[in-house]
MITOR-154874 format. One line per field, with one value per residue (C-alpha): residue in one letter; x, y, z. Coordinates in Angstrom, 3 decimals. Example, Ala and Ser with C-alpha at 12.3 -4.5 7.8 and 13.67 -1.06 7.14 Angstrom:
<pts>
type: [a|s]
x: [12.300|13.670]
y: [-4.500|-1.060]
z: [7.800|7.140]
</pts>
This chain:
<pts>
type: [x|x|x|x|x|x|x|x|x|x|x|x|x|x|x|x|x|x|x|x|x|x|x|x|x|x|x|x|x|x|x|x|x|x|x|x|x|x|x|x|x|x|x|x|x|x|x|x|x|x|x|x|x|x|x|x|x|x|x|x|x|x|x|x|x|x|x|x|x|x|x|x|x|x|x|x|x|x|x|x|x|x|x|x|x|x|x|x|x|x|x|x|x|x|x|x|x|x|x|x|x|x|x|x|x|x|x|x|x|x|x|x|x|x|x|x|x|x|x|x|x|x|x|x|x|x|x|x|x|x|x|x|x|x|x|x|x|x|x|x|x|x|x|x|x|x|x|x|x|x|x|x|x|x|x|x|x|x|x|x|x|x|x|x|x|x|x|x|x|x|x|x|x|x|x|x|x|x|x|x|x|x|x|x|x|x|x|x|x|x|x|x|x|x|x|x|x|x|x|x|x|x|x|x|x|x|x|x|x|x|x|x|x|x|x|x|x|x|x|x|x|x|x|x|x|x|x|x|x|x|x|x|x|x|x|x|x|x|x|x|x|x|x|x|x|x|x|x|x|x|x|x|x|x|x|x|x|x|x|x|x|x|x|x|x|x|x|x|x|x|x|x|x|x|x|x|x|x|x|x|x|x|x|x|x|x|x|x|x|x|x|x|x|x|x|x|x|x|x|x|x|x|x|x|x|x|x|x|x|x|x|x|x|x|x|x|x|x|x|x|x|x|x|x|x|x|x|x|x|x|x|x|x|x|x|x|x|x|x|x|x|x|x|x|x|x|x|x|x|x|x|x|x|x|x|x|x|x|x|x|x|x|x|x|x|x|x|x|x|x|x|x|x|x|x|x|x|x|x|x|x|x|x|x|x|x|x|x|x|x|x|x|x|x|x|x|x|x|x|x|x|x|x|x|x|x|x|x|x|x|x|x|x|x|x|x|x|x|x|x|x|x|x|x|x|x|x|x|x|x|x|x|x|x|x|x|x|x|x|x|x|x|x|x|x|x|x|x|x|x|x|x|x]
x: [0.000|1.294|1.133|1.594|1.584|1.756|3.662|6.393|4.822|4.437|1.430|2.984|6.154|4.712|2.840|5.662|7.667|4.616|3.773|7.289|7.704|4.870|6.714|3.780|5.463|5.753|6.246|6.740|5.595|7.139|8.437|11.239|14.386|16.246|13.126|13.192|16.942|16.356|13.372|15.259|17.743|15.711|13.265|12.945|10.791|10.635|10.501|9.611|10.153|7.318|3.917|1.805|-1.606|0.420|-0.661|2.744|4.110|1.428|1.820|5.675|4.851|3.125|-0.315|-1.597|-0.195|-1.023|-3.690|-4.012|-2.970|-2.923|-2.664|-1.341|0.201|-0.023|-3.025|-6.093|-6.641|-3.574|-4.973|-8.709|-6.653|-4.522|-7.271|-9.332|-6.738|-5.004|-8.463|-9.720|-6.111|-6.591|-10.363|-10.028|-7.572|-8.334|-8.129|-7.792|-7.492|-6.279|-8.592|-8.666|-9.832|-13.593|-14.984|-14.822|-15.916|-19.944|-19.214|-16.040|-18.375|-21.559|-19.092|-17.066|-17.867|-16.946|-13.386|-13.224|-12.484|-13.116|-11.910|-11.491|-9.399|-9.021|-6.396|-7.421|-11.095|-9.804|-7.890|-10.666|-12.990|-9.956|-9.481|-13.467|-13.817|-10.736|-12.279|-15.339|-13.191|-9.910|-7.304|-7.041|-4.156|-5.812|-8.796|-9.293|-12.834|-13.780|-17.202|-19.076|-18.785|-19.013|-15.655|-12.356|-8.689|-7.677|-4.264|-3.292|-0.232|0.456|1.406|3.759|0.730|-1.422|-3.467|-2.298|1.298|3.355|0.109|0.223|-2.280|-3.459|-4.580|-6.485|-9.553|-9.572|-9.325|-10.669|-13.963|-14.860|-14.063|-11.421|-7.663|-4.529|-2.952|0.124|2.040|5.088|7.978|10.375|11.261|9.736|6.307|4.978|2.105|2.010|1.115|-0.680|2.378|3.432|3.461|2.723|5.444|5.425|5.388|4.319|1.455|-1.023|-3.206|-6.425|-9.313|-12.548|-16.599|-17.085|-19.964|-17.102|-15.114|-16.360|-16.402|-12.677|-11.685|-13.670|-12.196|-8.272|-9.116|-9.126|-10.880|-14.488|-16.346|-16.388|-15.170|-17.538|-14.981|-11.926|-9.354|-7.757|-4.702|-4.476|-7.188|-6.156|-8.756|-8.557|-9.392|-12.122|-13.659|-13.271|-15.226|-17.880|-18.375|-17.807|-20.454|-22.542|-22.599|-22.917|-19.568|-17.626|-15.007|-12.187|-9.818|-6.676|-5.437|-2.587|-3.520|-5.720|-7.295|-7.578|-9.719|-11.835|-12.516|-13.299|-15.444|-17.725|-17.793|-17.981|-20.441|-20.765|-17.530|-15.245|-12.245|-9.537|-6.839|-3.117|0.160|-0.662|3.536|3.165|2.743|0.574|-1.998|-2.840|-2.951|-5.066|-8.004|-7.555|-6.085|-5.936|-9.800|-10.237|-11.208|-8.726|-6.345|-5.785|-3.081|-3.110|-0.840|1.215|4.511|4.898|7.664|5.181|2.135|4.114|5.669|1.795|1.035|3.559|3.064|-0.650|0.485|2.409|-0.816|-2.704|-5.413|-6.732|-6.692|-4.520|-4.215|-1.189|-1.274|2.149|2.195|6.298|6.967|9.394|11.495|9.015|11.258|10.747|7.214|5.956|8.265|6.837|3.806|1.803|-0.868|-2.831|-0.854|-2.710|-0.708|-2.953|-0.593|-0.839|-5.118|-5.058|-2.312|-4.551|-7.383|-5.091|-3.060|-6.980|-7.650|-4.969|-5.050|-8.576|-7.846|-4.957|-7.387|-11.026|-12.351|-11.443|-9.881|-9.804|-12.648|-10.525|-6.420|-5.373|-1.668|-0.767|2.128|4.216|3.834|5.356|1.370|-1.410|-4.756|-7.080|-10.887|-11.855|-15.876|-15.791|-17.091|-17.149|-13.425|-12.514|-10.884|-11.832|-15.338|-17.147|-13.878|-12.229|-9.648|-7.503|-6.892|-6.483|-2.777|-1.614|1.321|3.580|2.768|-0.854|-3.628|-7.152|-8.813|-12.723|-15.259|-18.657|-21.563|-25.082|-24.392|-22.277|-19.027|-17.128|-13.810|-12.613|-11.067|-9.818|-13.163|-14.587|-14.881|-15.998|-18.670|-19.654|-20.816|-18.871|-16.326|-13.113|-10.163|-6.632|-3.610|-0.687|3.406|4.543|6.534|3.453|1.587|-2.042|-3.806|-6.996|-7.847|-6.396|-3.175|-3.462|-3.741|-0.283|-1.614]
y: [0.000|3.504|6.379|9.991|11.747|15.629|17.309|16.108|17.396|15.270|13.334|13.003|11.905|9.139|8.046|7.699|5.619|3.624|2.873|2.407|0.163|-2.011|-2.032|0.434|2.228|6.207|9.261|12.268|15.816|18.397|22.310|22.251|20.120|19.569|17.862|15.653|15.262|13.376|11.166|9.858|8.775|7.354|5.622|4.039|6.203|8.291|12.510|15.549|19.233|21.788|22.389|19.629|21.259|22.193|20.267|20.526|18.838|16.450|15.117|14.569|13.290|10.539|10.896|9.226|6.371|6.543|4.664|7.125|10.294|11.902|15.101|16.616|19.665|22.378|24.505|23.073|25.068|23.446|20.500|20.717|22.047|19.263|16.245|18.253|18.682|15.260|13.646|15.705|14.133|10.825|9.855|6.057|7.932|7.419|10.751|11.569|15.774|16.539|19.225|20.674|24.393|24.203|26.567|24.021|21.331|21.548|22.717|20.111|16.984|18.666|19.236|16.466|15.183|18.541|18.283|14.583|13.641|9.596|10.404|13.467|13.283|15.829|15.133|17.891|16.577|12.977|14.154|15.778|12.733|10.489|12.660|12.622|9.399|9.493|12.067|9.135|6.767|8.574|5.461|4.282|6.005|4.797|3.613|1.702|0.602|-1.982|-4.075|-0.934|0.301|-2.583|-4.332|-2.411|-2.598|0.064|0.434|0.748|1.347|-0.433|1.287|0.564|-0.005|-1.314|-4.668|-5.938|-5.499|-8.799|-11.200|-14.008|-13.370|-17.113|-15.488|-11.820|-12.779|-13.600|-9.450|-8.315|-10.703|-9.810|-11.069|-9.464|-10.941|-8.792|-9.114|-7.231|-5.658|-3.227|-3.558|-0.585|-0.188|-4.059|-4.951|-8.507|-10.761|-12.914|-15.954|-17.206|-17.141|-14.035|-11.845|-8.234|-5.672|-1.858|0.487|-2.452|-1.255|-3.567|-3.854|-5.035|-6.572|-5.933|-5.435|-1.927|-2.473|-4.267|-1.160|1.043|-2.441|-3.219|-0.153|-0.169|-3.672|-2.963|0.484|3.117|5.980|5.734|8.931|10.971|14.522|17.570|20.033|20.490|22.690|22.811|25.300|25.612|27.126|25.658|23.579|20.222|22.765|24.115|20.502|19.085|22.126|21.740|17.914|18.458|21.305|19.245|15.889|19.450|19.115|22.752|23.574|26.622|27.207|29.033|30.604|33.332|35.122|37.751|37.617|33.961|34.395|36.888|34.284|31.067|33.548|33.849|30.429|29.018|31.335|29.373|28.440|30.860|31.792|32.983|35.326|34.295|32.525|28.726|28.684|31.496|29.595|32.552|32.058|28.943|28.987|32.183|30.202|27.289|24.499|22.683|22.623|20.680|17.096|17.064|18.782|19.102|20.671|21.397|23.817|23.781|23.560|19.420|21.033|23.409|20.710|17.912|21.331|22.163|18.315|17.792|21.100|19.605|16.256|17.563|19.691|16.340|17.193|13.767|13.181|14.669|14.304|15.746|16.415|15.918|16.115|14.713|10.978|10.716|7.903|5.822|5.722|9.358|10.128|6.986|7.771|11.395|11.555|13.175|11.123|9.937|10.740|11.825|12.239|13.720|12.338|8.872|9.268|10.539|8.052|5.235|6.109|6.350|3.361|1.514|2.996|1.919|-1.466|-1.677|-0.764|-3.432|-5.607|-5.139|-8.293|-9.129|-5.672|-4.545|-2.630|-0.828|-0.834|0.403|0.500|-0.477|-0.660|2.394|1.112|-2.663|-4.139|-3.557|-4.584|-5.299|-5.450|-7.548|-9.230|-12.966|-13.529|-16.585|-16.615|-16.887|-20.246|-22.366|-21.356|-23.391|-24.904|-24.343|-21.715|-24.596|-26.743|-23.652|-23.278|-19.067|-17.616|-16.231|-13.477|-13.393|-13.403|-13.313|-11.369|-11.094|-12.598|-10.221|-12.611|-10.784|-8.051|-10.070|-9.962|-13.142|-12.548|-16.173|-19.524|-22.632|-23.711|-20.510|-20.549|-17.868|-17.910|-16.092|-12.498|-12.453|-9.277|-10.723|-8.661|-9.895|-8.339|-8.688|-7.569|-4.916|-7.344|-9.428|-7.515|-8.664|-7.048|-10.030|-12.472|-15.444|-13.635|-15.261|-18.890|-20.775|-23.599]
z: [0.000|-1.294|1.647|1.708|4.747|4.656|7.157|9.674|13.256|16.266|14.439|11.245|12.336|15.003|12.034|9.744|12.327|13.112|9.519|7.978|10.729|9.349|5.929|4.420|1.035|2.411|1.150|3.367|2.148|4.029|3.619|5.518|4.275|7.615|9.399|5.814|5.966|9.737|8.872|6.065|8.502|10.852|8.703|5.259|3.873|0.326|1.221|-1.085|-0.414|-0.595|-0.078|0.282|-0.702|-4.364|-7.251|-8.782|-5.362|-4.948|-8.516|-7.774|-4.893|-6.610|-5.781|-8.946|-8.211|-4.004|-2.052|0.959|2.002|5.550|6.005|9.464|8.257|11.208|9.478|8.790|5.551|4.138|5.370|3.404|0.118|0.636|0.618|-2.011|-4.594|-3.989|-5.035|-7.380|-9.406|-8.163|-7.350|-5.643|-3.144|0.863|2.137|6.290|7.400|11.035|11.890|15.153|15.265|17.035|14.859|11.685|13.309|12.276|8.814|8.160|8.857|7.090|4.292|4.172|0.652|-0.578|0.943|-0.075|3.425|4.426|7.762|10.356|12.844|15.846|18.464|21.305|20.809|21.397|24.334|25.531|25.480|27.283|30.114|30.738|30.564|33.731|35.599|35.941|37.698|39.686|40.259|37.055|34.594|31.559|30.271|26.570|25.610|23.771|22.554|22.650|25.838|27.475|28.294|29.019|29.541|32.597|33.928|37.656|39.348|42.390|45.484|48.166|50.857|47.954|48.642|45.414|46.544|47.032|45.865|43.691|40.095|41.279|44.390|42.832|43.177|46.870|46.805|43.774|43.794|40.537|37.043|35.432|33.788|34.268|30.581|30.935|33.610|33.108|35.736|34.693|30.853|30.709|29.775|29.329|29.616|33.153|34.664|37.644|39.492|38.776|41.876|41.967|43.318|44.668|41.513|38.675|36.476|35.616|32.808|33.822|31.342|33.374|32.446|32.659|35.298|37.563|36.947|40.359|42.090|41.074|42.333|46.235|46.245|46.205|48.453|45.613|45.731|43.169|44.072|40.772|40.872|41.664|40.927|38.333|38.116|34.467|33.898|29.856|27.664|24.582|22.300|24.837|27.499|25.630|24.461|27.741|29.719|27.426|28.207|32.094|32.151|31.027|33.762|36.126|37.102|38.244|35.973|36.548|33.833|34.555|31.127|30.883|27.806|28.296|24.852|24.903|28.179|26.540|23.671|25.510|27.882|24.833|24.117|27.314|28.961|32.127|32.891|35.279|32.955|35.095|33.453|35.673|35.052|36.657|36.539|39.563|42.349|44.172|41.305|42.334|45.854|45.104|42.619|45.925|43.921|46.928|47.643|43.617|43.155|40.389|38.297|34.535|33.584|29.590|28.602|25.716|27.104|28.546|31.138|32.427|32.937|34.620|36.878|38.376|37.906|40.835|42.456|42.850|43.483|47.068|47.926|48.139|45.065|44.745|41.029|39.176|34.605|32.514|29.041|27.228|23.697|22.955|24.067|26.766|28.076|30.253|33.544|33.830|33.177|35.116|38.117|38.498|40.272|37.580|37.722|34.150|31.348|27.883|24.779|21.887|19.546|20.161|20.565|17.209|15.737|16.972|15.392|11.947|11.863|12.756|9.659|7.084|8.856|7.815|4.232|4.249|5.413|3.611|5.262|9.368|10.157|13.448|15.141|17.055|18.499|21.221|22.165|26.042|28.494|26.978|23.096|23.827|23.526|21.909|22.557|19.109|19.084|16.177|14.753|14.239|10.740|8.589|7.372|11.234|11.994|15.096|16.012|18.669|19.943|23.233|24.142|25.709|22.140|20.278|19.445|19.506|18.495|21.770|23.508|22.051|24.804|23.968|27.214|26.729|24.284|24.092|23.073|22.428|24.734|27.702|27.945|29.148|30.842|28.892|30.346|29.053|28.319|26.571|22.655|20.159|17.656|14.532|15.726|18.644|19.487|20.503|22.338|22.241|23.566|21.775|22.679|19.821|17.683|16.986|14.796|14.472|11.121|11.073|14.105|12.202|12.696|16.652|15.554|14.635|12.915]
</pts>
C-alpha cells in the first residue's frame, strides 16, 4: 500500500515511524528540508520538499499512483486544500485531514464530501474525550474501551501499601472478587504478559481486562478511591481545554480554567459562557494557591509547554489534590514520566495516531480488520478489538486446544451483549467481538493472525 503523509509534526512523524515500521510504502511531504533530511535517517521512507496542498508537489509526490494520504500539516486550511486537490487528481484515493480548530468542526463533517475527506481526525477533541472518561473513575491512569462500551482494559499502578502489593495473580480474586484478567504488567522499561504465578510488586502497572460495570467495584475492592469529581481545576485554555469544559459542564460538574492570555480568556469567555475563565500565570505559584487548587477534586493541567504541565502536575500532586491528569504532547522515556507523580498521562498524539493506523489497517485488510487498536504498556502491547465472521478459523472450539502464536492473549469474548472474561473452556462464535492483547513485535492485522496452525 502507497502512503503519503503531509507534514512532519508530532502526528505526522509518530505516524511515519509507526507505519514504515509495518513495511507500508511512504512518502513524506514536508516544507522544511532539515526535518526531511532526519526522517530519512531514521526511517525508510521516500521525502519531497514543498507544499503539500500544491498540485505541482502532490503530482511529484506521486499521488496518482497513491492509495491514501494523511494530512497533518499544522493549518487546517492546508490541510482541506490538501485532501481536495489530492483527489480531485486521483479519485479512488483514501483521504484523512487533522482538523482541530472548534470553529470548523460543524461545517467540516456537514461538508465532508466537498473536501473529499473519508476520515477526520481531531487530536485535542480525542484528548478531551480520554481525560473525561478518567475524571469518571480517579485510580485508574488509563482507560481503553472496547465491545461498545461494554468491556475495558484500565491500567493501575500499584502502590507501596497497595493490597495488590506482594500477591500471587493465582490469588487476585480472593481481593478483587470480581471477574477481570490482568494481561500485561510493566515492571520498569519491561512490559509482558504474566502468569498465575506471577506476583505483583510496589510500583508495577497492571493492565487489567474488566466489564465496565465491575469497573467502580474493582476499584472499592483494592481500596481506591471511586467517588467521581464535583470540581476540576484545568490550567491551559487551549482547544482540549475548551472541548473538555464543554463535556464536564454538562454531567454538572464545576469547571475553573486558569489561562494566561488575556485575549484567549476573553474568547473562551464567549464560548464558554458558564464556565469561570480565570486570566493568571498557573507557573506562579501565588496564582494557584489564590483560585484554591488545593480545595479541587482534580487537576488538569493542559498547557502547551509538557515542562510546564508535569511542573503544576507535581506542584498539585504535594498539595494532596486527589486526582490529578497531565497532558504531554512529545513521548518521553518511560522511567521518567511513570516515576513522576503526575498522575494519568494523555498524549494527543498517540489518541489521534490510533485512530489512523486503525484505519490503514482496515484498508490493508477489507475483510477481518480490526474494530478498534489500542496501544498499552508504553507502546510494547497492543490490545485489538476484532468481529468474528465466517473466514474466522476455530469457532465453537475451546480456548484450551487452540494453538496461539507467543505473547498473544485473547482477554474477553462479548456474546449478544455479555461480555465473558474467557477460560480454558470458553470458545468464540460467529458475531462475537473478541479482544486480544498482543506484545509490539506481533503484529495482528486479522484475528487469524493469533492462531499458529
Amino acid at each position: 500500500m502507497n502512503i503519503i503523509v503531509a507534514g512532519n509534526g508530532k502526528v505526522g512523524s509518530t505516524l511515519t515511524r509507526q507505519l514504515s515500521a509495518e513495511g507500508y510504502d511512504l512518502t513524506l511531504i514536508d516544507s522544511n528540508p532539515k526535518i526531511l533530511e532526519s526522517t530519512v535517517e531514521l526511517c525508510d521512507v521516500m521525502v519531497y520538499e514543498g507544499n503539500a496542498a500544491s498540485m505541482s508537489v502532490l503530482r511529484h509526490a506521486g499521488i496518482k499512483e497513491a492509495d491514501l494520504l494523511i494530512a497533518a500539516a499544522g493549518a487546517d486550511e492546508v490541510n482541506l486544500l490538501c485532501c481536495a486537490t489530492a483527489h480531485r487528481m486521483n479519485p479512488n484515493l483514501h483521504t484523512i485531514a487533522r482538523i482541530r480548530n472548534p470553529e470548523y468542526a460543524e461545517q467540516i463533517y456537514s461538508m465532508r464530501e466537498i473536501f473529499a475527506l473519508s476520515m477526520i481526525v481531531n487530536p485535542e477533541r480525542q484528548a478531551a474525550a480520554e481525560i473525561a472518561r478518567l475524571l469518571q473513575f480517579p485510580g485508574f491512569l488509563k482507560r481503553d474501551s472496547f465491545a461498545k462500551g461494554r468491556i475495558e482494559i484500565v491500567e493501575l499502578k500499584i502502590e507501596p501499601n497497595s493490597k495488590l502489593c506482594d500477591v500471587a495473580l493465582s490469588d487476585l480474586g480472593n481481593i478483587i472478587k470480581c471477574s477481570v484478567l490482568v494481561c500485561m504488567v510493566a515492571r520498569g522499561s519491561v512490559a509482558f504478559v504474566p502468569d498465575g504465578q506471577f506476583i505483583l510488586r510496589a510500583n508495577d502497572r497492571i493492565f487489567v481486562t474488566a466489564p465496565t460495570n465491575n469497573l467502580a467495584l474493582l476499584l472499592k475492592n483494592i481500596g481506591i478511591i471511586t467517588k467521581r469529581s464535583d470540581s476540576v481545576m484545568i490550567v491551559g485554555g487551549g482547544g482540549i481545554s475548551y472541548y473538555l469544559a464543554q463535556q464536564l459542564e454538562k454531567t454538572g460538574i464545576y469547571v475553573k480554567i486558569i489561562e494566561k492570555d488575556y485575549e484567549r480568556c476573553r474568547h473562551l469567555a464567549t464560548l464558554l459562557p458558564n464556565i469561570e475563565i480565570v486570566h493568571g500565570d498557573a507557573s506562579h505559584k501565588a496564582t494557584l494557591e489564590s483560585e484554591r487548587i488545593d480545595k479541587f477534586d482534580s487537576l488538569v493541567t493542559a498547557t502547551g509547554m509538557d515542562e510546564m504541565n508535569m511542573m503544576i502536575s507535581l506542584y498539585g500532586h504535594t498539595l494532596g489534590v486527589p486526582q490529578i491528569i497531565t497532558k504531554i504532547s512529545h513521548v518521553y522515556s518511560d522511567e521518567i514520566i511513570h516515576n513522576l507523580p503526575v498522575g494519568s498521562v494523555v498524549c494527543p498524539t498517540t489518541l489521534c495516531t490510533n485512530s489512523i493506523v486503525r484505519y490503514v489497517r482496515a484498508m490493508r485488510n477489507q475483510t477481518g480488520a480490526a474494530l478498534s487498536v489500542h496501544t498499552i504498556a508504553d507502546g510494547h502491547a497492543e490490545a485489538t478489538e476484532f468481529s468474528v465472521d465466517a473466514n474466522t478459523l476455530h469457532c465453537g472450539e475451546p480456548l484450551k486446544t487452540l494453538k496461539t502464536k507467543k505473547n498473544v492473549l485473547i482477554v474477553s469474548i462479548t456474546r449478544a451483549g455479555r461480555t465473558e472474561i474467557p477460560n480454558g473452556n470458553s470458545s468464540f462464535h460467529r458475531g462475537d467481538i473478541v479482544v486480544i492483547v498482543s506484545t509490539g513485535d506481533t503484529l495482528i492485522y486479522q484475528l487469524n493472525d493469533i492462531f499458529d496452525d
